[in-house]
Every structure is written in structure tokens, then in C-alpha cells.
C-alpha positions in Angstrom: 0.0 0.0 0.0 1.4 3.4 -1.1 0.1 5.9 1.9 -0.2 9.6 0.4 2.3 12.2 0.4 3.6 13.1 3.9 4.5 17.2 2.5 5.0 18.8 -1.0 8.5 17.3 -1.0 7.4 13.6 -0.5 8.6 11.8 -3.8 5.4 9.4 -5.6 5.5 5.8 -5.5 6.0 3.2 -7.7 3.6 0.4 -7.4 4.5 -3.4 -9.0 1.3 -5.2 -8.9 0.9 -8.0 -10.7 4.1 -9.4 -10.8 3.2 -12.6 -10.6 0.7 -12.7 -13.2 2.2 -10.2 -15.9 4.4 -12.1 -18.7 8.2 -11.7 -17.4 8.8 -9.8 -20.2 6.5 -7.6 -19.7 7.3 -7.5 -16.1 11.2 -7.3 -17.1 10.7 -4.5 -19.5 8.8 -2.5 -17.0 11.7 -2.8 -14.2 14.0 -2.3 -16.2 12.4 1.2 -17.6 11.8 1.7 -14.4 15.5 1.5 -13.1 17.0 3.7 -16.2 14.2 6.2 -15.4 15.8 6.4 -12.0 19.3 5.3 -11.9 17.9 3.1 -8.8 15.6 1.1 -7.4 14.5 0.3 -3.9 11.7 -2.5 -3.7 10.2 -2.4 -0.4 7.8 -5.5 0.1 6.2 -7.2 3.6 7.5 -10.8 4.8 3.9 -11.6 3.9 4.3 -10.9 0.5 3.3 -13.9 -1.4 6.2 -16.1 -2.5 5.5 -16.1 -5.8 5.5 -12.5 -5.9 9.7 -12.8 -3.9 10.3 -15.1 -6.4 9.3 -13.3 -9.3 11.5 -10.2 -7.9 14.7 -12.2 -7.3 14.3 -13.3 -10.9 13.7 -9.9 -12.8 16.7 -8.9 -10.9 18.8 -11.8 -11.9 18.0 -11.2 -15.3 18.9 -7.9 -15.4 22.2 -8.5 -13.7 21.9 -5.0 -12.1 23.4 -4.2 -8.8 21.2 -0.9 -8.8 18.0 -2.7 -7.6 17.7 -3.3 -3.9 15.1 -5.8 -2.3 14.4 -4.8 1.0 11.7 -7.3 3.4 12.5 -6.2 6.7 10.5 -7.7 9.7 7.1 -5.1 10.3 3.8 -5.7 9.8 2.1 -4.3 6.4 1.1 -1.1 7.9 4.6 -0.4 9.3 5.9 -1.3 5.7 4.1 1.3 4.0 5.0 4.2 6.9 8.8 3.1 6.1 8.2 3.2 2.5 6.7 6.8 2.7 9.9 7.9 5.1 11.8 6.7 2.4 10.2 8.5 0.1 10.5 12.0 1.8 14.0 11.2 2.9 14.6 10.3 -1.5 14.2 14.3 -1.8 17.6 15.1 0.5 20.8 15.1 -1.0 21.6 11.3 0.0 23.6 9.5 -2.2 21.4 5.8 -3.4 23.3 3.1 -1.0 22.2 5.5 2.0 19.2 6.1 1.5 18.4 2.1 1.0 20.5 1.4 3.8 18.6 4.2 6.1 15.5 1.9 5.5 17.4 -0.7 8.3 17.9 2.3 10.3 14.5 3.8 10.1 12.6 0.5 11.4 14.3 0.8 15.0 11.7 3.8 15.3 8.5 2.3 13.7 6.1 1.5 16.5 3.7 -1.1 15.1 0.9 -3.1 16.1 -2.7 -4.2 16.2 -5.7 -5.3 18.2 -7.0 -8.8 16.9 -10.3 -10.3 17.1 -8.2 -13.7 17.8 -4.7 -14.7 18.3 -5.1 -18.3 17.0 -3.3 -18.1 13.9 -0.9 -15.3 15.4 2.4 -16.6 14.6 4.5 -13.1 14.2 4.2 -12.7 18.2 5.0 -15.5 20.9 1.2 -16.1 22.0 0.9 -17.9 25.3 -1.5 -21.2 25.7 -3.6 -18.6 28.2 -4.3 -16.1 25.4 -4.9 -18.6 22.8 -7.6 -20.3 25.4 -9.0 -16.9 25.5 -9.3 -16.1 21.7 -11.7 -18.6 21.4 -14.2 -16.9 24.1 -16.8 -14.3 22.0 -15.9 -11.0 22.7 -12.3 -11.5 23.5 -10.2 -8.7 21.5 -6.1 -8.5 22.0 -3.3 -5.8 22.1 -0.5 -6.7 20.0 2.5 -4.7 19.6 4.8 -7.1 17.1 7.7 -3.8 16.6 10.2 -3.0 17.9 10.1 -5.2 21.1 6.8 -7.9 21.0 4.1 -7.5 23.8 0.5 -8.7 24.0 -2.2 -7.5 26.3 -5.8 -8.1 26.6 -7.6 -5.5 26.1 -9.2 -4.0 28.6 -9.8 0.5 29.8 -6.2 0.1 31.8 -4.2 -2.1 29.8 -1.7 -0.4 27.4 1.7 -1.1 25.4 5.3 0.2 26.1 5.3 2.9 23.5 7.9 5.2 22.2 10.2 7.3 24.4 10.2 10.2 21.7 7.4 12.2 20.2 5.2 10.5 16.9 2.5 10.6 14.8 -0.2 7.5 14.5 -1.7 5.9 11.7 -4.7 3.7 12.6 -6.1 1.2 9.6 -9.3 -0.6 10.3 -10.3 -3.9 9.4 -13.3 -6.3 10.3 -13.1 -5.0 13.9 -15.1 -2.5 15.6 -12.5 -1.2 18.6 -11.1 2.5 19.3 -9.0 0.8 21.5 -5.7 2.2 19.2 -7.0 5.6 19.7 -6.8 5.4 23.0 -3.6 4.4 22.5 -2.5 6.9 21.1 -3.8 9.3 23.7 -1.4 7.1 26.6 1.5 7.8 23.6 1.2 11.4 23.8 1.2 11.4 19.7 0.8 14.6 17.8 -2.0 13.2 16.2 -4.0 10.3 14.8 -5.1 9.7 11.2 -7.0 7.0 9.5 -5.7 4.8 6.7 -7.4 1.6 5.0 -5.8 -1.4 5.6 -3.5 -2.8 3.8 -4.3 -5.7 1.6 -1.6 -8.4 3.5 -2.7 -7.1 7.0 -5.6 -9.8 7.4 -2.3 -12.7 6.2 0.3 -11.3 8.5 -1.7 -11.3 11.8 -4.0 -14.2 11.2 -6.9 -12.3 11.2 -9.2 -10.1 9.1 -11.2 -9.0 12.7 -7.7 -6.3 12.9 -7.6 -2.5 13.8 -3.7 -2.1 12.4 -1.5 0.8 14.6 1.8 2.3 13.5 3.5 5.2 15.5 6.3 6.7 13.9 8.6 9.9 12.8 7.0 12.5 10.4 9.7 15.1 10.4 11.6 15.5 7.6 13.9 17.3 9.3 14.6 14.5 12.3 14.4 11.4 9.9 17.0 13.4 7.8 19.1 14.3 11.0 19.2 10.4 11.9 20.2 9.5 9.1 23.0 11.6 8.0 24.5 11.6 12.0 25.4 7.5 11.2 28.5 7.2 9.6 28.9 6.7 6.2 31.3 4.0 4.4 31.7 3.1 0.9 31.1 -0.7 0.2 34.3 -2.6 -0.6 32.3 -4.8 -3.6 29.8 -2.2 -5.9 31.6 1.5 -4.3 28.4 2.7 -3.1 28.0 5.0 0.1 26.3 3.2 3.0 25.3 3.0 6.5 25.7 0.0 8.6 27.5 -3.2 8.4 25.7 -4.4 4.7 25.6 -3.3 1.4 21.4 -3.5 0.2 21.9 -3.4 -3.3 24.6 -5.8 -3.5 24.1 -7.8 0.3 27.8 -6.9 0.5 29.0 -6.7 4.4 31.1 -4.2 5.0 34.8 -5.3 7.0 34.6 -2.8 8.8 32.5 -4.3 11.3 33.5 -7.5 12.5 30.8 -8.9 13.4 27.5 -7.8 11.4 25.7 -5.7 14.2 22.2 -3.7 13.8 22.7 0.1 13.4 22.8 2.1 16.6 19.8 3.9 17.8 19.8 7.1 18.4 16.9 9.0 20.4 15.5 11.5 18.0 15.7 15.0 19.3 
């Protein structure tokens, strides 16, 4: 799902839809206009993306042989995917060089706060779900606070119980599904959020929580300005096998890790100011 622009400066999305159905050269032809348009390409897809979909991906870049196409799947639910996309997207406007700004995506997911409150939890397999909570989904009624990024938690939801949220200041997106809760606002309230806006949800949000009875949360960063000032205040190295300028211990274009690090490490966090 590509979420509207965040400010005049927000660059558009690209959607691939279809791939999987398209001819691949059709589909081949269309990346690969798509990545001369641009110079390059970063594809940012959900870990419930079907697999023919992945597969279909790693081939089109195989066949083009290009090192300027970057397949990114990191670990957040659908409607965390599409605030990171849309980061990315403002962040595409600055004056970062390509292996950065695909590499800030790694960086950018240590401040995406991103859950849900679930109908059931019996086919929740993104979240450890105790034998307790699973008894309970089956009661009528029964409705569940999940928060599956940055550190898992599950709650049932009730007028005290709440979530560890974010110890710095973010918007909310809230996306409904086949659930009637304001639970999430309420959530957002104990957050202390600058405000709450309404999204639908995204198509693969019923597949990644096991559930179409979902209310799908994501707190996050907004400011240009702060999401620029984290990323630029990580330094920078140049990967040792395509050249590029990147942050962290590995290359996204080319998977390259850098030897700088010794061991490969997740990127510092830093508490926006």
C-alpha cells in the first residue's frame, strides 16, 4: 500500500502489482524502464508478500544483472511497511547519495512502533502467543493488544491495559479492518502522539496477523527534518564490492558486508531529538 504524500517534497511511488501474473517480459521490461528512469531502485515488500511474488522479484533482478535494484523485506507488519516506504520516500528528496538512502531503511525501522488489536490470536504466529491467550481467543468478545515492533508484547484488552510505546514524540496511523475497537486511539492518547489519522488497511494485513477482525496501529517519525538528521548523523562508508555509500554493516543493493564491522551488528539507535 502506497500511503499519500507526507509534505509537498514527498517523492510518488511506484507500485508493482501483478508481478506474478504479468508475462516476465512484460514485467522485465517494465523494471528495467523503471530503473533507467531512476538510476535506482529500492523495492520495499512485507515478509507476507506472497512467494511467488519474492520469487518473481529475485528473478527480474537476476536477469537484469543489475546491482542498482535493492530488495528490502524487513521484519514489520504491512502497515509499518508502508509508513517506512513513505519515510523513504520523503527522505529520497535530500541530497543522499542511493546506498544510504536504502540502507537508512534498516535504520529507520528501530523507530516504527507497530501493532494491532486482533479479534483472535489463533493463527498469530509473528508474536510469541501464550497457551492462556490462545484459550482466550476462542471466548466471543475476547479482542487483544499486540504490539509485534520494535520489542513484541500482547495484552488483553481492557480500559487500563496499554503497550510500552515510544520514548520520543510520533504521529499514528490507525487502519481498520473487520473489527469495531477504538482501542488504538486510546492508545495513542497514553503515547502522547501529535495526532491520529485514519488509513485503510492494507491488503496483506488480514495474512500477517492471522486475522481479518484487525484494527492495524503504527506510531512513527513524520519530520523530515529528524528522519534526515538520523540518518545523515550515522556514519557513512563506501562498500568494498559495488563502491556505493552506505550506512551499517551491509551493502542493500549488492548484500555486501562491510569489514569494517567485525561482526555484522544492527545500526545504533539514536533517540530523536
Amino acid at each position: 500500500m502506497a500511503l499519500p504524500a507526507q509534505d509537498e517534497r514527498t517523492m510518488p511511488a511506484v507500485v508493482l502489482t501483478g508481478l506474478d501474473h504479468k508475462p516476465l517480459d512484460q514485467a522485465l521490461t517494465e523494471l528495467n524502464a523503471l530503473t533507467e528512469q531512476y538510476g535506482y531502485v529500492v523495492v520495499v515488500c512485507s515478509q507476507a508478500t506472497p512467494e511467488p511474488v519474492v520469487r518473481r522479484l529475485h528473478t527480474l533482478r537476476s536477469l537484469l544483472e543489475s546491482d542498482r535494484i535493492a530488495l528490502f523485506r524487513p521484519e514489520l507488519p504491512p502497515l509499518g511497511i508502508a509508513v517506512l516506504a513513505r519515510q523513504l520516500r520523503q527522505l529520497a528528496s535530500c541530497d543522499l547519495s542511493p546506498g544510504v538512502l536504502a540502507s537508512a531503511g534498516r535504520l529507520l525501522t528501530h523507530y516504527i512502533h507497530a501493532g494491532a488489536v486482533l479479534g483472535s490470536v489463533a493463527k498469530l504466529d509473528r508474536v510469541p502467543v501464550g497457551l492462556k491467550a490462545h484459550a482466550r481467543s476462542w471466548m466471543p468478545g475476547s479482542q487483544f493488544a499486540v504490539l509485534a515492533h520494535p520489542e513484541p508484547q500482547l495484552v488483553k484488552v481492557a480500559p487500563d491495559a496499554t503497550l510500552k510505546g515510544p520514548d520520543f514524540s510520533t504521529w499514528m496511523l490507525v487502519a481498520k479492518g473487520q473489527l469495531q475497537s477504538d482501542w488504538a486511539a486510546g492508545l495513542g492518547t497514553r503515547w502522547g502522539v501529535h495526532g491520529l489519522r485514519e488509513v485503510p488497511l492494507p491488503a496483506e494485513s488480514p495474512v500477517w496477523w492471522g486475522t481479518g477482525r484487525v484494527v492495524e496501529f503504527c506510531g512513527y517519525l513524520a519530520d523530515l527534518s529528524v528522519l534526515y538528521q538520523l540518518v545523515t548523523s550515522v556514519r557513512q562508508t563506501s562498500c568494498h564490492w559495488c563502491g556505493l555509500d552506505v550506512i551499517g554493516d551491509r551493502c542493500v543493493f549488492c548484500s555486501a558486508t562491510s569489514p569494517a564491522y567485525e561482526t555484522p551488528r544492527a545500526l545504533e539507535q539514536r533517540t530523536p531529538a
